[in-house]
ZAPA-494598 format. One record per atom (N, C-alpha, C): atom name; x, y, z. Coordinates in steps of 0.2 Angstrom, whole numbers, plus 2048, in hexadecimal, padded with zeros to 3 digits. Layout:
N
- at,xx,yy,zz
- CA,X,Y,Z
...
# end
This chain:
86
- at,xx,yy,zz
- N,EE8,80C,094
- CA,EE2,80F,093
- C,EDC,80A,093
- N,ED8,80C,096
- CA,ED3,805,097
- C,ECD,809,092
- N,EC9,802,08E
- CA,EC3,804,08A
- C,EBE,803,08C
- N,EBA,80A,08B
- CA,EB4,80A,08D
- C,EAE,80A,08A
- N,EAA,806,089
- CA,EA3,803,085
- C,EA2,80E,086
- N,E9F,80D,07D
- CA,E9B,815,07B
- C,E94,816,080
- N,E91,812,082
- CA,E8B,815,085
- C,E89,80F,08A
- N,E90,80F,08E
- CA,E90,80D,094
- C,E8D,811,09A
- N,E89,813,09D
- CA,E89,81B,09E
- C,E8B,817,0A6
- N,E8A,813,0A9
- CA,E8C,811,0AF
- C,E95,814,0B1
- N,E95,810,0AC
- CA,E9E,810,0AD
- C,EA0,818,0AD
- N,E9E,81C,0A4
- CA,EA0,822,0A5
- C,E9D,826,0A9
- N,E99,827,0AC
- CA,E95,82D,0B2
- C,E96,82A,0B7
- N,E96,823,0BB
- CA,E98,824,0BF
- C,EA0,822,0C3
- N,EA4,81F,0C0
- CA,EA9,81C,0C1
- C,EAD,822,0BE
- N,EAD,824,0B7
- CA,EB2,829,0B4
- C,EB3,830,0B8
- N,EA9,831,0B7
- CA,EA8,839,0BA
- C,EA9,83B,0BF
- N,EA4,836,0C7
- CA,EA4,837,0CF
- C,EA7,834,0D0
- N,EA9,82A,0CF
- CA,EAE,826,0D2
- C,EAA,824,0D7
- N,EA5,825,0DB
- CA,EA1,81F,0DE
- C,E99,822,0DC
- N,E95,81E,0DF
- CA,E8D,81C,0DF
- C,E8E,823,0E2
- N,E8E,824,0E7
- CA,E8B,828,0EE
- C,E8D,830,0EC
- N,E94,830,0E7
- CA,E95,836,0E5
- C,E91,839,0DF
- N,E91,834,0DA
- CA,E8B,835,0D3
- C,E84,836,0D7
- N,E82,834,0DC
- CA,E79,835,0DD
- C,E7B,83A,0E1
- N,E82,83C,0E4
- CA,E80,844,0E9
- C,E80,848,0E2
- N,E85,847,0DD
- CA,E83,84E,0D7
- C,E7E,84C,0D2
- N,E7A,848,0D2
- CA,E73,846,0CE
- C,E6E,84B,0D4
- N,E70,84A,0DA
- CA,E69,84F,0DE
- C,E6E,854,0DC
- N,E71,857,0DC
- CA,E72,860,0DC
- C,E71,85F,0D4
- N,E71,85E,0D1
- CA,E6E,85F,0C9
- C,E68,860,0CA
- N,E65,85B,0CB
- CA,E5E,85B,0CC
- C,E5A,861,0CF
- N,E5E,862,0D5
- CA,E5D,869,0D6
- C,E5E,86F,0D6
- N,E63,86F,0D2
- CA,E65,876,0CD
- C,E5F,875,0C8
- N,E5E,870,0C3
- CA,E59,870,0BF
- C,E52,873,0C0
- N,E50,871,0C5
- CA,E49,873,0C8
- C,E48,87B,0CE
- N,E4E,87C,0CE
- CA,E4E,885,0D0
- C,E4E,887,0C9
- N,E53,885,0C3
- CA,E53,888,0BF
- C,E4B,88A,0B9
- N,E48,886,0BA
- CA,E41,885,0B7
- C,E3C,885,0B9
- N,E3D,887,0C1
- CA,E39,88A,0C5
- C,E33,883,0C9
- N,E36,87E,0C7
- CA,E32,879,0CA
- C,E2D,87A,0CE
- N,E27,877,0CF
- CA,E23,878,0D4
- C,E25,870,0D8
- N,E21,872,0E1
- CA,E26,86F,0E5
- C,E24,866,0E4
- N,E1E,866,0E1
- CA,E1B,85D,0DE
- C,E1E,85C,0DB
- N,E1F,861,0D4
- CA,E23,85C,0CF
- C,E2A,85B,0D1
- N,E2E,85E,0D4
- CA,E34,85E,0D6
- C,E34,858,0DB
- N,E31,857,0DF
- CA,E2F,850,0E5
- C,E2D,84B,0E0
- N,E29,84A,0D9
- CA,E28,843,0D6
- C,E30,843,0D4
- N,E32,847,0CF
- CA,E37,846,0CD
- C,E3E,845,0D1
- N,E3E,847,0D6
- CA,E43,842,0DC
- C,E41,83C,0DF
- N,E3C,83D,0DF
- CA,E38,833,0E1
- C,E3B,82F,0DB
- N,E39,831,0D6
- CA,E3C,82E,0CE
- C,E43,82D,0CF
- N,E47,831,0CF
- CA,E4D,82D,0D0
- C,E51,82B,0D6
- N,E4F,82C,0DA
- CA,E50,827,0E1
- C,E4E,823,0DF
- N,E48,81F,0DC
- CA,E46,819,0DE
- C,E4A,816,0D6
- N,E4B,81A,0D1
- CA,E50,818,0CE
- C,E56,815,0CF
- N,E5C,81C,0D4
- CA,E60,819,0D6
- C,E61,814,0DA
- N,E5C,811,0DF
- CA,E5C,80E,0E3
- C,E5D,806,0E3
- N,E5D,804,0DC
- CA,E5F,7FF,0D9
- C,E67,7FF,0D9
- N,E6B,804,0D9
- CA,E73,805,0DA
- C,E75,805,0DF
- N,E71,80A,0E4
- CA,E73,80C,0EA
- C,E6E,809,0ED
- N,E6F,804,0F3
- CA,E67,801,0F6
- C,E64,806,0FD
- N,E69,80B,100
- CA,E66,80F,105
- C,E62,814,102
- N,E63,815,0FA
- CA,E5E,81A,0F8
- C,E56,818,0F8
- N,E53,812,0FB
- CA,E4F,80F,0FB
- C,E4A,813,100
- N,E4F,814,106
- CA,E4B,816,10C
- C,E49,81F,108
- N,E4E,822,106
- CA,E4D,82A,104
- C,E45,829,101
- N,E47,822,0FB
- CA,E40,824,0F5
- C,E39,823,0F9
- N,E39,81F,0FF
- CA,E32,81E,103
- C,E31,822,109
- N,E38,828,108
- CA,E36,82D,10F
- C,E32,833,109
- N,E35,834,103
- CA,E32,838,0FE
- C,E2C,837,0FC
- N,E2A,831,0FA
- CA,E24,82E,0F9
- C,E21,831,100
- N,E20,831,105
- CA,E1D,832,10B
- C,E1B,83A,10A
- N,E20,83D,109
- CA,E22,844,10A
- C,E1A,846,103
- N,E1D,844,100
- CA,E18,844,0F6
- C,E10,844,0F9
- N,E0E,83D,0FB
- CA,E07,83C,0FC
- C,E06,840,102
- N,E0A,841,105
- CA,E09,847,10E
- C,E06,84D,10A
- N,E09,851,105
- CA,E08,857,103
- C,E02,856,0FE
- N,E01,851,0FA
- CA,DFD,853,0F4
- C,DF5,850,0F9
- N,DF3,84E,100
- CA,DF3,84B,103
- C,DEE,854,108
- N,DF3,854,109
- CA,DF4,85B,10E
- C,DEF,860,109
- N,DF4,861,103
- CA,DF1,868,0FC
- C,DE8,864,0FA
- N,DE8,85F,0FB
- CA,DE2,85D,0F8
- C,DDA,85F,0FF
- N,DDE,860,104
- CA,DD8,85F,10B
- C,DD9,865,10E
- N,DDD,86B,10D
- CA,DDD,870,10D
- C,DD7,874,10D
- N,DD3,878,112
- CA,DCF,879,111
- C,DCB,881,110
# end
């Protein structure tokens, strides 16, 4: 039986729960997703809030780098767009 530090959260969520990076950030986006149909997100906050954890994750996983600066792109496009609407 191997010991695992109480609030190691690395180890237990992703090694215990998905078993790689790439499987914990694929069920982190469908949570995330669930969570924001469920509360009815509007589609900005829902867009900062996965720019926030892309650019979070992206220090674990380094190709989430490119996702967090195609979102970022996507974020100023629209708020960009909604602002010059005429």
């Amino acid at each position: 039986m191997v010991f695992i530090q109480p609030l190691d959260l690395e180890t237990i969520l992703v090694e215990n729960l998905a078993g790689s990076w790439v499987i914990f950030i694929f069920l982190m986006i469908v949570l995330l997703s669930i969570l924001a149909a469920k509360f009815r997100m509007p589609n900005s906050v829902f867009m900062v809030l996965f720019t926030l954890f892309c650019g979070m994750m992206s220090y674990y996983y380094p190709p989430l780098r490119v996702v967090t600066i195609i979102f970022v792109g996507f974020f100023v496009f629209y708020i960009i767009a909604s602002r010059t609407k005429s």
